[in-house]
Residue frames as qw, qx, qy, qz and C-alpha x, y, z in Angstrom:
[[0.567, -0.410, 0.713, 0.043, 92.88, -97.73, -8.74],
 [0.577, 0.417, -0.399, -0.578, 93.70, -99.77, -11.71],
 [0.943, -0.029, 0.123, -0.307, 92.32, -103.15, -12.46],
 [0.309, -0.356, 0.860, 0.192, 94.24, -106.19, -13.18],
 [0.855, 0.404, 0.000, -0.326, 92.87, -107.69, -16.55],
 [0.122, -0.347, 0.880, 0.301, 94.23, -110.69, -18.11],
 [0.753, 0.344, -0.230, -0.512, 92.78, -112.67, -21.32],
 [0.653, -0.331, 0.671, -0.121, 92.32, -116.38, -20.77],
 [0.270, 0.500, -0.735, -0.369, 94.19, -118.49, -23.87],
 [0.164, -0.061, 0.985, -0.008, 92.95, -121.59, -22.71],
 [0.345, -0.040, -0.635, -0.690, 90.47, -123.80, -23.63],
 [0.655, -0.315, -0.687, 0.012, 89.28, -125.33, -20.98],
 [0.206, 0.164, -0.419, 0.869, 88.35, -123.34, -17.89],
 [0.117, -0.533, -0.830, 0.119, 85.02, -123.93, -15.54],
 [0.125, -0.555, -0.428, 0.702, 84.88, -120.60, -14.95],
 [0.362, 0.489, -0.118, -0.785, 83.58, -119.52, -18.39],
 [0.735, 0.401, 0.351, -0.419, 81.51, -120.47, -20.61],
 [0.671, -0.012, 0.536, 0.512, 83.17, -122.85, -23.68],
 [0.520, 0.622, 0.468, 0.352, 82.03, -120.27, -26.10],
 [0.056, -0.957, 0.236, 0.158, 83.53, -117.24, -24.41],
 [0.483, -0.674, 0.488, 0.273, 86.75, -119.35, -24.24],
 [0.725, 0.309, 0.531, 0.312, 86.57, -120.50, -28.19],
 [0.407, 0.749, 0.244, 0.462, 86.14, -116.90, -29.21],
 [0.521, 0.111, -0.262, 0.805, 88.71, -115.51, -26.80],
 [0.421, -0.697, -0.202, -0.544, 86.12, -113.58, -25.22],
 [0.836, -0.390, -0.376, 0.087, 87.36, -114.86, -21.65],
 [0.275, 0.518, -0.405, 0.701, 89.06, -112.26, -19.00],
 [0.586, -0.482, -0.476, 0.445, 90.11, -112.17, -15.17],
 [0.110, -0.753, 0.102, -0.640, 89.18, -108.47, -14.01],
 [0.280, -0.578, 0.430, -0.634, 90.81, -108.61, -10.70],
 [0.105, -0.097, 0.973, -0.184, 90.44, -112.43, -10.29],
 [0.593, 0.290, 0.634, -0.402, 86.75, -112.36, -11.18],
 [0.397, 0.119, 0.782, 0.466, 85.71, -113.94, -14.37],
 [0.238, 0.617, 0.004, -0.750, 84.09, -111.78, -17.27],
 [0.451, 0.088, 0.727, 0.510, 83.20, -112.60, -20.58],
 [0.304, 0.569, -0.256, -0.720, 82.38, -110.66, -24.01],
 [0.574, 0.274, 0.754, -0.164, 79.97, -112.35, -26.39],
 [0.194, 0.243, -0.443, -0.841, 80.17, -111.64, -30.10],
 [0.490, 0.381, 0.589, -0.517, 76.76, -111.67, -31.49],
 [0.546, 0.828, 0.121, 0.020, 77.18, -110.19, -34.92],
 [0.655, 0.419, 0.005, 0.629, 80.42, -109.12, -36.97],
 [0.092, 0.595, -0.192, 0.775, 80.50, -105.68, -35.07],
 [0.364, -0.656, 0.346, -0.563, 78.64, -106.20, -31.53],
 [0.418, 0.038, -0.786, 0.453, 78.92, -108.08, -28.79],
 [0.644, -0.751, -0.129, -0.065, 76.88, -108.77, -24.80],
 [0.151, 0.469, -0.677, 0.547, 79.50, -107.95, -21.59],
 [0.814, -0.447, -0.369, -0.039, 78.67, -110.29, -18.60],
 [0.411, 0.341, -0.474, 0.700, 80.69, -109.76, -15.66],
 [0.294, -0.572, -0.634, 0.429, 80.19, -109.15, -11.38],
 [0.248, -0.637, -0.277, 0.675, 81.21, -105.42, -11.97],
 [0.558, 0.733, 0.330, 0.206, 79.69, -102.94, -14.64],
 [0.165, -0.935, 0.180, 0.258, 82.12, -100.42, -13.45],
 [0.536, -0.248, 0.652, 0.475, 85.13, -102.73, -14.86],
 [0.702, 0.490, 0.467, 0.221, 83.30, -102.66, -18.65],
 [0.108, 0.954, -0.080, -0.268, 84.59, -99.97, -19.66],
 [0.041, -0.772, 0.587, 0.241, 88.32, -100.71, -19.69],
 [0.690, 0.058, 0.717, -0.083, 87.31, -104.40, -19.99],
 [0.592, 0.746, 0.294, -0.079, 85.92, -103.34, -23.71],
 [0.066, 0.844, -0.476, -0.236, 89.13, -101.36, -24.40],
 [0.534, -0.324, 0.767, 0.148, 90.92, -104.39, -23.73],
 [0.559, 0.272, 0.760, 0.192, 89.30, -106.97, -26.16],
 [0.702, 0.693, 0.156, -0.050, 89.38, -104.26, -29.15],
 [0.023, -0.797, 0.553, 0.242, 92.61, -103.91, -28.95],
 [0.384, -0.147, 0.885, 0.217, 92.28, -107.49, -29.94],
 [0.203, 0.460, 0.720, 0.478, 88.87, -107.41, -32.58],
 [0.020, 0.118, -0.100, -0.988, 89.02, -103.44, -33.71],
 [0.163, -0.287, -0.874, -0.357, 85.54, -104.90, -35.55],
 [0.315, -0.526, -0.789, 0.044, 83.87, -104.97, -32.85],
 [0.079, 0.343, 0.006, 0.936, 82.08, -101.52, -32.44],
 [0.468, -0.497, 0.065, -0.728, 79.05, -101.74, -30.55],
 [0.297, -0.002, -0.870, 0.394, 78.60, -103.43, -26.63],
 [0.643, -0.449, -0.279, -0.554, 75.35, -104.06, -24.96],
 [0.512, -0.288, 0.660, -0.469, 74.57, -105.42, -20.93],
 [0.068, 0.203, 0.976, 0.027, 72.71, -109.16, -20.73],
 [0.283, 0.523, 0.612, -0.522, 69.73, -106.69, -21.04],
 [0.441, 0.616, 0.413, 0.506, 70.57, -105.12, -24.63],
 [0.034, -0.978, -0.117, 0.170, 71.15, -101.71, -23.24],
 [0.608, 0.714, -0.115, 0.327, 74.33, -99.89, -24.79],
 [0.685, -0.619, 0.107, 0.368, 77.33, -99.96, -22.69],
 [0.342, -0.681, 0.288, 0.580, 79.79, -98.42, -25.57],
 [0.679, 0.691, 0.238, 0.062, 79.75, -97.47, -29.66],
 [0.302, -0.546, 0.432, 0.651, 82.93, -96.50, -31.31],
 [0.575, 0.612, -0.112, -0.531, 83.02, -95.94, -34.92],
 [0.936, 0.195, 0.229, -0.182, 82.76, -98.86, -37.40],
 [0.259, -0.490, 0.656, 0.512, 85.85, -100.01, -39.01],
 [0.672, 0.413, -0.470, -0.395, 85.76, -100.75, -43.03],
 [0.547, -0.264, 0.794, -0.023, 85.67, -103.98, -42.84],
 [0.504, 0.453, -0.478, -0.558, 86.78, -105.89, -46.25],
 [0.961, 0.092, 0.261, 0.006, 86.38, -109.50, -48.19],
 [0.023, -0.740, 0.635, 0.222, 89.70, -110.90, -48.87],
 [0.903, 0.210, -0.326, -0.187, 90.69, -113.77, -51.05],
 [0.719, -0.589, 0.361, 0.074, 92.71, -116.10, -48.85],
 [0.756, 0.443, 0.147, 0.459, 95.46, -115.97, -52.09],
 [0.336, 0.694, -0.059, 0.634, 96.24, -112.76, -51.16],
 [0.645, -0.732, -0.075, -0.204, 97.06, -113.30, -47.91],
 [0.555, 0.582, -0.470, 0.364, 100.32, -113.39, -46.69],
 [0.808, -0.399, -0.427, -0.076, 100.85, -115.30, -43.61],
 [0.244, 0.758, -0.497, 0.346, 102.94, -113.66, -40.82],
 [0.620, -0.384, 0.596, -0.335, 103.21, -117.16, -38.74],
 [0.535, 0.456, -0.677, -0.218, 103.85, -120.48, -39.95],
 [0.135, -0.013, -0.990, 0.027, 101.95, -122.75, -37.31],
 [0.398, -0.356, 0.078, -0.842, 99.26, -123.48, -36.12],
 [0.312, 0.074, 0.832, -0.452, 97.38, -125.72, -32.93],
 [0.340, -0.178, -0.764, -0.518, 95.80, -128.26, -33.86],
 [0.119, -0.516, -0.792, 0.303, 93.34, -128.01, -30.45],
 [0.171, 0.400, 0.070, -0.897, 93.15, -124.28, -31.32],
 [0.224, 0.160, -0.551, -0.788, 91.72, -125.21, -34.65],
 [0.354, -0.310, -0.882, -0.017, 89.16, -127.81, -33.47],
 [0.132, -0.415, -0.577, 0.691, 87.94, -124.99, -30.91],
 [0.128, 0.413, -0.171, -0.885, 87.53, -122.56, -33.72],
 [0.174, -0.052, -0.888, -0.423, 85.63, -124.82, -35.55],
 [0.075, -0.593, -0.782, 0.174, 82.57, -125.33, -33.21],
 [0.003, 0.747, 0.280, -0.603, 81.75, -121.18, -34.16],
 [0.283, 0.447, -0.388, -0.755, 82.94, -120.64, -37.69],
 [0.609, 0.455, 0.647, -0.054, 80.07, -121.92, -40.07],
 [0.351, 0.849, 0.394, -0.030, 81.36, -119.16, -43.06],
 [0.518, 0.269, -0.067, 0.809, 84.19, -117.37, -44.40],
 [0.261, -0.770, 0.003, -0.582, 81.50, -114.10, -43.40],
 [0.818, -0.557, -0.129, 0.060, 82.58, -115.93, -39.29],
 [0.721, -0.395, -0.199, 0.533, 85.83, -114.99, -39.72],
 [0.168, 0.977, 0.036, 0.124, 87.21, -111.57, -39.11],
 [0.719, -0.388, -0.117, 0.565, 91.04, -111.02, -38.71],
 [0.297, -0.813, 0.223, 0.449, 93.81, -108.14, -38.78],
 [0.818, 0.248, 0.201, 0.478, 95.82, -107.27, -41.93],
 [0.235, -0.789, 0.117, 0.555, 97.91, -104.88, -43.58],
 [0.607, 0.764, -0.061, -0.210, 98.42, -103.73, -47.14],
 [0.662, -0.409, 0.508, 0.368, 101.42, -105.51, -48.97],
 [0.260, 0.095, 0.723, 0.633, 102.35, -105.14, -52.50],
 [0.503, -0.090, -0.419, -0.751, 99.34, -106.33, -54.23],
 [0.619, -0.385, -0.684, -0.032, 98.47, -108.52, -51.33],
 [0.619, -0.666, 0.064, -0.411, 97.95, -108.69, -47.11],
 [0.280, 0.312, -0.815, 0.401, 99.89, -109.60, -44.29],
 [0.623, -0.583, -0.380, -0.357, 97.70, -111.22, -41.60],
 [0.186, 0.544, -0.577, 0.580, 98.45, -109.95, -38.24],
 [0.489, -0.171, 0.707, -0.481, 96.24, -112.15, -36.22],
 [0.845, 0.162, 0.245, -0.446, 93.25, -115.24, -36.96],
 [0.031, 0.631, -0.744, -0.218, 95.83, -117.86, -38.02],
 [0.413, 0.091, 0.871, -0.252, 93.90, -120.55, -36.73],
 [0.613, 0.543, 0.346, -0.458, 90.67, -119.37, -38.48],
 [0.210, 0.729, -0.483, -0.437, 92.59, -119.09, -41.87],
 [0.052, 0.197, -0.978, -0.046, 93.83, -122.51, -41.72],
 [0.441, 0.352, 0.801, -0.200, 90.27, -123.62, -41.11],
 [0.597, 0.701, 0.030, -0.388, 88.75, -121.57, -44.04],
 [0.230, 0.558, -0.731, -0.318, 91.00, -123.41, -46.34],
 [0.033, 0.057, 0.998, -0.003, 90.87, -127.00, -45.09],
 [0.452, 0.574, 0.588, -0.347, 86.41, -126.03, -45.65],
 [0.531, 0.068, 0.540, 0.649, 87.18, -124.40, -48.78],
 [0.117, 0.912, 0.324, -0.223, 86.20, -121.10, -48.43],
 [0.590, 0.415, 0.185, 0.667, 87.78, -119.05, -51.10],
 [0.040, 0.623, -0.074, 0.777, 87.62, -115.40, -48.87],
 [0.404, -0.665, -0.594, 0.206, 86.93, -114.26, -45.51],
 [0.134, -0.923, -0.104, -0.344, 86.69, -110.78, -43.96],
 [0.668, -0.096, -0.168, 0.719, 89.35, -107.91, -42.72],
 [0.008, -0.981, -0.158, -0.114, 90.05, -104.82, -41.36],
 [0.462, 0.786, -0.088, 0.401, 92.83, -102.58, -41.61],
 [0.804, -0.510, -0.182, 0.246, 95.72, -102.46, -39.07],
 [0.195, 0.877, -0.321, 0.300, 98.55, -100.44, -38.29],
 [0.915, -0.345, -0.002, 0.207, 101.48, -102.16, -36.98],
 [0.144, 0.956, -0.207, -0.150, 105.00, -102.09, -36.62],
 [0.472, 0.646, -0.574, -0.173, 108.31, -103.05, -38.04],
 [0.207, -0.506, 0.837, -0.010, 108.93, -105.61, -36.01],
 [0.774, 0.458, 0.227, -0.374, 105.91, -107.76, -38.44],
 [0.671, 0.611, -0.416, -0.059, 108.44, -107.88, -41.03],
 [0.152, 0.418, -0.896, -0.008, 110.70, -110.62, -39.24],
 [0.569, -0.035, 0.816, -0.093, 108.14, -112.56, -38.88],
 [0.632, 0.651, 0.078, -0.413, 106.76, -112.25, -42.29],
 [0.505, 0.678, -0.501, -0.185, 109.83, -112.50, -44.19],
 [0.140, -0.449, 0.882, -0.005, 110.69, -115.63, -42.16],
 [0.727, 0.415, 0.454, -0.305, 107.18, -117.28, -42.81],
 [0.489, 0.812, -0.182, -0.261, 108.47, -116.59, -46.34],
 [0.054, -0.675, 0.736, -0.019, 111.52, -118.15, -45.78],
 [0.447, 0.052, 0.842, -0.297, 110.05, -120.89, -44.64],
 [0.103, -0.097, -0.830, -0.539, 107.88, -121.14, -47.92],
 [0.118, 0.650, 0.694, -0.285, 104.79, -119.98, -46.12],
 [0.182, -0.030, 0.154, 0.971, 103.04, -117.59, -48.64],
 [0.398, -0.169, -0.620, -0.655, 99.60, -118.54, -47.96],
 [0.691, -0.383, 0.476, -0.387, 97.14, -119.57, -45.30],
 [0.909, 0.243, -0.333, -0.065, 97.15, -123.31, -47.47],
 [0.790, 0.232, -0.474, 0.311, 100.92, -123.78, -46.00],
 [0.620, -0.532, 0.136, -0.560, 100.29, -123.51, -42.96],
 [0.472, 0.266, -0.837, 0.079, 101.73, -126.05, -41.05],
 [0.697, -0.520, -0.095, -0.484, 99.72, -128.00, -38.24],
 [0.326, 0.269, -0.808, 0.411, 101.45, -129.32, -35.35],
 [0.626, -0.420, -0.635, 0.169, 100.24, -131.13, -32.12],
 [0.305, -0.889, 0.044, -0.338, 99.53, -128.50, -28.92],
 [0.593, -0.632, 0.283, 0.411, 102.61, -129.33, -26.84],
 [0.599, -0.007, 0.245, 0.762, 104.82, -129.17, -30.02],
 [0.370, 0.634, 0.253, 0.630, 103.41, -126.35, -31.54],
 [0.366, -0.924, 0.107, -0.012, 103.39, -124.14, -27.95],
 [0.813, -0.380, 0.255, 0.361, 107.18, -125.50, -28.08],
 [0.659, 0.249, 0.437, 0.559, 108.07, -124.54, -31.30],
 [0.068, -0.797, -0.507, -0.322, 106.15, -121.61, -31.70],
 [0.512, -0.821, -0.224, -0.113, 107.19, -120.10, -28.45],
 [0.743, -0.252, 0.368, 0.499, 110.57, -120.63, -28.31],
 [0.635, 0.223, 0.167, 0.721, 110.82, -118.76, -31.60],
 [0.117, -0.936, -0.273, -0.191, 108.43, -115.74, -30.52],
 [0.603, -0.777, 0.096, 0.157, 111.24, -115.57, -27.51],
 [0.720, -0.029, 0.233, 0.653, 114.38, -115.79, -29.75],
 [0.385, 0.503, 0.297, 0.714, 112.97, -113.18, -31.77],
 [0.425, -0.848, -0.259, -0.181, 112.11, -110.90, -29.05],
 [0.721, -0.549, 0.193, 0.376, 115.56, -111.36, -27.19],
 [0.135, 0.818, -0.514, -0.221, 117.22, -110.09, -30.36],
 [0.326, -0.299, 0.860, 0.256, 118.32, -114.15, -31.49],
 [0.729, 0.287, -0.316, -0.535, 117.84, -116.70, -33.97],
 [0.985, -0.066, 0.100, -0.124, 118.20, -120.31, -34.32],
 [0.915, -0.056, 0.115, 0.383, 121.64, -119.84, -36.16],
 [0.142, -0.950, 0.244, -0.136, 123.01, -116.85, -34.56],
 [0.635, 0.513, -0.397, 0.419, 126.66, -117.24, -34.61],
 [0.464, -0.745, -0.325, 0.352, 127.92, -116.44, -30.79],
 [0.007, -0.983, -0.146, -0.108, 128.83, -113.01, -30.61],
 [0.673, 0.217, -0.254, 0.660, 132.06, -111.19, -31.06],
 [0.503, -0.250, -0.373, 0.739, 133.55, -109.12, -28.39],
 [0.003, -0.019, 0.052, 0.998, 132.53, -105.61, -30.34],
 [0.236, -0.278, -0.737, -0.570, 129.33, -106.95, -30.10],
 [0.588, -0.507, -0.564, 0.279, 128.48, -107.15, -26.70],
 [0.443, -0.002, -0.289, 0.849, 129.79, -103.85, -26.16],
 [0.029, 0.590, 0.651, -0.477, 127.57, -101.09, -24.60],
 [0.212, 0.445, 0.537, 0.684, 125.49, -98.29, -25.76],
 [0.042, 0.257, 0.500, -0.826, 124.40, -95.27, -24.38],
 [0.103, -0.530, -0.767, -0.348, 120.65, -94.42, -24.47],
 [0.088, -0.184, -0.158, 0.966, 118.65, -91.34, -23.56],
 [0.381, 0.570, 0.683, -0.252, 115.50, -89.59, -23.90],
 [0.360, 0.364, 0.465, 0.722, 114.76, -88.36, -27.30],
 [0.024, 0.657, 0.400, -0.639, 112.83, -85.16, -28.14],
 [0.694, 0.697, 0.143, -0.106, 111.50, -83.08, -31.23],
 [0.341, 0.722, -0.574, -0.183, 115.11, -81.76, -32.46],
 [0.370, -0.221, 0.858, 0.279, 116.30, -85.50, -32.86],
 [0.825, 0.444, 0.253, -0.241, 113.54, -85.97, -35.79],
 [0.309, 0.797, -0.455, -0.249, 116.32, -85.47, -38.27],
 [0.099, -0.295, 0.950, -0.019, 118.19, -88.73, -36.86],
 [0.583, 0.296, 0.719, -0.235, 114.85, -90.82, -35.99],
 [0.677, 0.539, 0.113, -0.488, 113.72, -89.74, -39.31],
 [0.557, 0.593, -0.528, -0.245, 117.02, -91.09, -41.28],
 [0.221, -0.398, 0.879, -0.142, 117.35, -93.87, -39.09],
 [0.600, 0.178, 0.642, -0.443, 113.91, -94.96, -40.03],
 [0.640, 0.671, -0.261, -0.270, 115.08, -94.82, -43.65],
 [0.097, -0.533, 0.837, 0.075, 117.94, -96.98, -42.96],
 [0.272, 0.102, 0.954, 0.069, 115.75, -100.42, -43.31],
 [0.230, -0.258, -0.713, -0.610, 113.29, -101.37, -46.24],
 [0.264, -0.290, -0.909, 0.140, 111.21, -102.39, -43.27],
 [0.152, -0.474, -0.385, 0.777, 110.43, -99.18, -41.80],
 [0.254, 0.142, -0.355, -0.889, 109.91, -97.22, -44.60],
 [0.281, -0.311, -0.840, -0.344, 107.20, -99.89, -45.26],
 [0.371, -0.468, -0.761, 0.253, 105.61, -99.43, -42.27],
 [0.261, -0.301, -0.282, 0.873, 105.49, -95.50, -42.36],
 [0.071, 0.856, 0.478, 0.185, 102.79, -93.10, -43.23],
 [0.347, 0.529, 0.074, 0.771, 103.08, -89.32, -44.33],
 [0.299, -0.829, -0.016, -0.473, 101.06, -87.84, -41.26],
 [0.664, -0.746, 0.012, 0.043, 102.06, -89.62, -38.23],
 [0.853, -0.004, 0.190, 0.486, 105.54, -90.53, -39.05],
 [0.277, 0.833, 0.064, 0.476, 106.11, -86.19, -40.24],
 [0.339, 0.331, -0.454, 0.755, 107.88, -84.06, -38.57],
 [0.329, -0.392, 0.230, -0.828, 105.02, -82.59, -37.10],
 [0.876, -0.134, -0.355, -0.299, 103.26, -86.02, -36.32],
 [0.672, 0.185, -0.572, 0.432, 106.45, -87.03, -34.47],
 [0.046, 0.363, -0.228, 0.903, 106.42, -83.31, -32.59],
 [0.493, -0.298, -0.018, -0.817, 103.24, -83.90, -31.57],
 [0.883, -0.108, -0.457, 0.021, 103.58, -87.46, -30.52],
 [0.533, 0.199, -0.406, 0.715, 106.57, -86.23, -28.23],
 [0.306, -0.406, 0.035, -0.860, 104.33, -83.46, -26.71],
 [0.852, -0.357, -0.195, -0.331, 101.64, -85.71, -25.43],
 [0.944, -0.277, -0.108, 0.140, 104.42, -88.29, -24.46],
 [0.127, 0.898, -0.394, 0.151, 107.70, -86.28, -23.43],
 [0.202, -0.669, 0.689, -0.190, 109.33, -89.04, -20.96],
 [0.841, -0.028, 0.494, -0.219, 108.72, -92.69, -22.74],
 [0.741, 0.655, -0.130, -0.067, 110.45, -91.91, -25.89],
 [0.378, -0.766, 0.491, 0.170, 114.18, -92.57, -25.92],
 [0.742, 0.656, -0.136, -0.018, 116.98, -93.79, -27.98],
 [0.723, -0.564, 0.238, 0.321, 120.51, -95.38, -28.63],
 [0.268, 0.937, -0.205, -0.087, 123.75, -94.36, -29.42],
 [0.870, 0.207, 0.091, 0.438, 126.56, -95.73, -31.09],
 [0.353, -0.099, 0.080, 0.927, 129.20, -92.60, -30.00],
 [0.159, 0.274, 0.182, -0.931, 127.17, -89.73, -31.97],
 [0.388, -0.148, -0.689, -0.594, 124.83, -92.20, -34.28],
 [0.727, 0.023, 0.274, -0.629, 121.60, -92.38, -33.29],
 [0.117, 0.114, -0.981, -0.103, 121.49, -96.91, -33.93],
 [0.166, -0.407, -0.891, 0.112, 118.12, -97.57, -32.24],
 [0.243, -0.158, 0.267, -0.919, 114.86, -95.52, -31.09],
 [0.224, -0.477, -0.843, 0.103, 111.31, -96.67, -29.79],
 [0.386, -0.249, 0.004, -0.888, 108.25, -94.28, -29.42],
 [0.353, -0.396, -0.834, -0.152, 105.78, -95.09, -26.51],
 [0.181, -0.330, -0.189, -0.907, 102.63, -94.11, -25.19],
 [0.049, -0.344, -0.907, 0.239, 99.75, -94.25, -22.96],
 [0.179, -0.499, -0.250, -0.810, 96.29, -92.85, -22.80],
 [0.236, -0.477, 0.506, -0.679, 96.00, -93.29, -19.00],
 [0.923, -0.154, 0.227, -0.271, 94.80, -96.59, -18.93],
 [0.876, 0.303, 0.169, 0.336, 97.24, -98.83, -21.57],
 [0.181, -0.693, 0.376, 0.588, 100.43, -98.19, -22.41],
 [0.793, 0.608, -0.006, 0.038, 101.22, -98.89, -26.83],
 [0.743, -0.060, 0.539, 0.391, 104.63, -99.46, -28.31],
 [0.418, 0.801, 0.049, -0.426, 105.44, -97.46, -31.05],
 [0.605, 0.717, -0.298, 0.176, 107.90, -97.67, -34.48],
 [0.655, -0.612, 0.416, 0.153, 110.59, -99.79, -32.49],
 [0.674, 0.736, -0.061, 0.015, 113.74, -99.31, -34.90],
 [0.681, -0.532, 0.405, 0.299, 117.04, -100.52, -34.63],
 [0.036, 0.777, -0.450, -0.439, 119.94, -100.00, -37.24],
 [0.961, 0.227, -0.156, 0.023, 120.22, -103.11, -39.65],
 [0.488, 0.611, -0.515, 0.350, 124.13, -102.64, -38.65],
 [0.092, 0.358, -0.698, 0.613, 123.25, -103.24, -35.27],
 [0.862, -0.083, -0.051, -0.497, 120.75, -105.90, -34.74],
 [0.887, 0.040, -0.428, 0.169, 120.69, -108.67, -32.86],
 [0.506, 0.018, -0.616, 0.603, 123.15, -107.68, -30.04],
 [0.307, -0.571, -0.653, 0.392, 120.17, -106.46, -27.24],
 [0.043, -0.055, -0.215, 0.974, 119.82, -102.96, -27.63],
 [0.439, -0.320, -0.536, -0.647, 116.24, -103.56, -29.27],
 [0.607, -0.509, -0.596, 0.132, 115.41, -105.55, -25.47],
 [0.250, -0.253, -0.339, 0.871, 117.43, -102.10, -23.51],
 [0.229, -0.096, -0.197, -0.948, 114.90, -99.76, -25.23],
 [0.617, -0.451, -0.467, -0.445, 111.74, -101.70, -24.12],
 [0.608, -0.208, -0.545, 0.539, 113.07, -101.87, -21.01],
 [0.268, -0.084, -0.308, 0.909, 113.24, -98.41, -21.02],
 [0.314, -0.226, -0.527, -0.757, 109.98, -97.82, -22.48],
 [0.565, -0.310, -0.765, -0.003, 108.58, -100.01, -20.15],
 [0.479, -0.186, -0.433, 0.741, 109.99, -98.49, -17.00],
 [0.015, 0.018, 0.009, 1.000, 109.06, -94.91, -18.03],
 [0.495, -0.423, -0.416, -0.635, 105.24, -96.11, -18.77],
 [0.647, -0.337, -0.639, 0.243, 105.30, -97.68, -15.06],
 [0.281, -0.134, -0.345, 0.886, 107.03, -94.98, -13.45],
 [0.253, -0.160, -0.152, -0.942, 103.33, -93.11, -14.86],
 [0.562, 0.043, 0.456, -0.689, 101.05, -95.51, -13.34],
 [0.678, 0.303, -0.392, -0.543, 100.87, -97.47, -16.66],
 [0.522, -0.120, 0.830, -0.159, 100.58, -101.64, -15.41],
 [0.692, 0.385, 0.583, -0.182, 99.09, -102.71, -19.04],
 [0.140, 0.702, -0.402, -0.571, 101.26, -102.29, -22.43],
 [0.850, 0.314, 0.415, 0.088, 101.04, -103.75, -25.75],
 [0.133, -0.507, 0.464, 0.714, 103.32, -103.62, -28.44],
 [0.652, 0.614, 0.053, -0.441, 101.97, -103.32, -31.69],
 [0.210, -0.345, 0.841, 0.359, 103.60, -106.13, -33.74],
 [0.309, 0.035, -0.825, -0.471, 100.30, -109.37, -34.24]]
């Protein structure tokens, strides 16, 4: 039977402890409360009613700090080792922010645990000659306002859909953690949220309203290996993608084999006989992942990106899957 897990954002919550709920450590397994203690840069204690839940419990919370390789009971006994990620020192110059607020109660929380740039660990990805950070926004913005001139990272794989927020952070003149922008916790969940959902829904702030040929439908289907040819030149079609690809998985045979494992979650749209849109997703019988969601620059923006997760979605359900992440931040 599969659990119900959910990670508690807040800050305030009786039922855990203030330091699970500063370092996001804080999850409902099935309505009972759990928490995951980082101890050290890699391990961590599990507390919780049921040891039977740690398992997937652990999955969960690296899918949020990869870092964090080794997990121990409240006795110290070993409950789960995975191999260590590289984990580098980055100057916070070469960081390239892909967000552009940040809570100011979030940052006061994070504060009562980072004493050190070595305290904070986030998510990046190789740019240029710099990094995109795909998570620890908060922490960032505090290592700056203490003046810590680096802090620690490990390597991420994400996908394309990183680059609209990035290039609007940019836009916005964020190119740093420094410009950052701090906002009060009701405006910045307002502000913040509101654009997560525009950009998710396929909108923007100053989307034009849509012409007639826009709105018009699109037929969609499951994919399979002979479409690599399309997926492969569709994923050439934006700067973005190509960024975001790699020679093995992203090969033919990387694709082939991705398609194998997952024959009925993959699936694409069509513009007549162009292939316009595609989305690769997975599960490993617990979680479902997101893959390389890719829409046509010629045809962005009028929902077909929101019909493909839809279908994605559906297909990972229709297997039992009740837990999916998309790999964006």
């Amino acid at each position: 039977m599969t659990m119900e897990i959910k990670r508690i954002d807040s800050y305030t919550d009786d039922r855990f402890s203030k330091e699970a709920l500063f370092e996001h450590g804080a999850y409902l397994v099935d309505g009972e409360p759990y928490e995951l203690k980082i101890i050290n840069t890699c391990e961590a204690i599990v507390r919780g009613k049921d040891p039977a839940a740690y398992s997937e419990l652990i999955e969960e919370f690296r899918f949020h700090a990869p870092q964090i390789c080794r997990f121990y009971d409240d006795k110290h006994r070993l409950l789960a080792e995975y191999p260590a990620e590289a984990i580098l020192e980055i100057r916070l110059d070469d960081i390239q922010p892909s967000q552009f607020f940040v809570d100011e109660d979030k940052v006061e929380a994070v504060s009562s645990f980072v004493h050190s740039g070595e305290d904070i660990v986030i998510q990046i990805m190789p740019y240029e000659d710099r990094y995109i950070s795909l998570d620890g926004h908060t922490r960032l913005y505090l290592a700056v306002q203490r003046g810590y001139e680096s802090v620690r990272a490990v390597v991420s794989k994400v996908d394309e859909a990183i680059w609209i927020f990035v290039h609007e952070a940019e836009r916005r003149d964020i190119h740093c953690p420094g410009d950052l922008i701090l906002l009060p916790h009701e405006e910045y969940v307002a502000r913040w949220d509101r654009y997560c959902d525009e950009v998710f829904a396929g909108l923007n702030d100053d989307e034009p309203e849509r012409k007639e040929e826009e709105k018009m439908e699109y037929a969609t289907r499951q994919i399979s290996a002979d479409d690599y040819d399309a997926v492969f030149e569709l994923w050439n079609a934006s700067e973005e993608t190509r960024r975001a690809m790699n020679s093995v998985d992203d090969s033919r045979e990387g694709f082939t084999r991705y398609l194998r494992r997952n024959p009925d979650t993959c699936f694409a749209a069509f513009d007549g006989e162009k292939m316009i849109g595609v989305i690769l997703s997975g599960h490993d019988g617990r979680r479902g992942i997101i893959h390389h969601l890719s829409i046509h620059p010629d045809f962005r923006r009028r929902g077909i990106a929101s019909r493909l997760l839809v279908k994605a979605e559906e297909a990972l359900k229709a297997q039992g899957i009740t837990k999916i992440f998309e790999l964006v931040f």
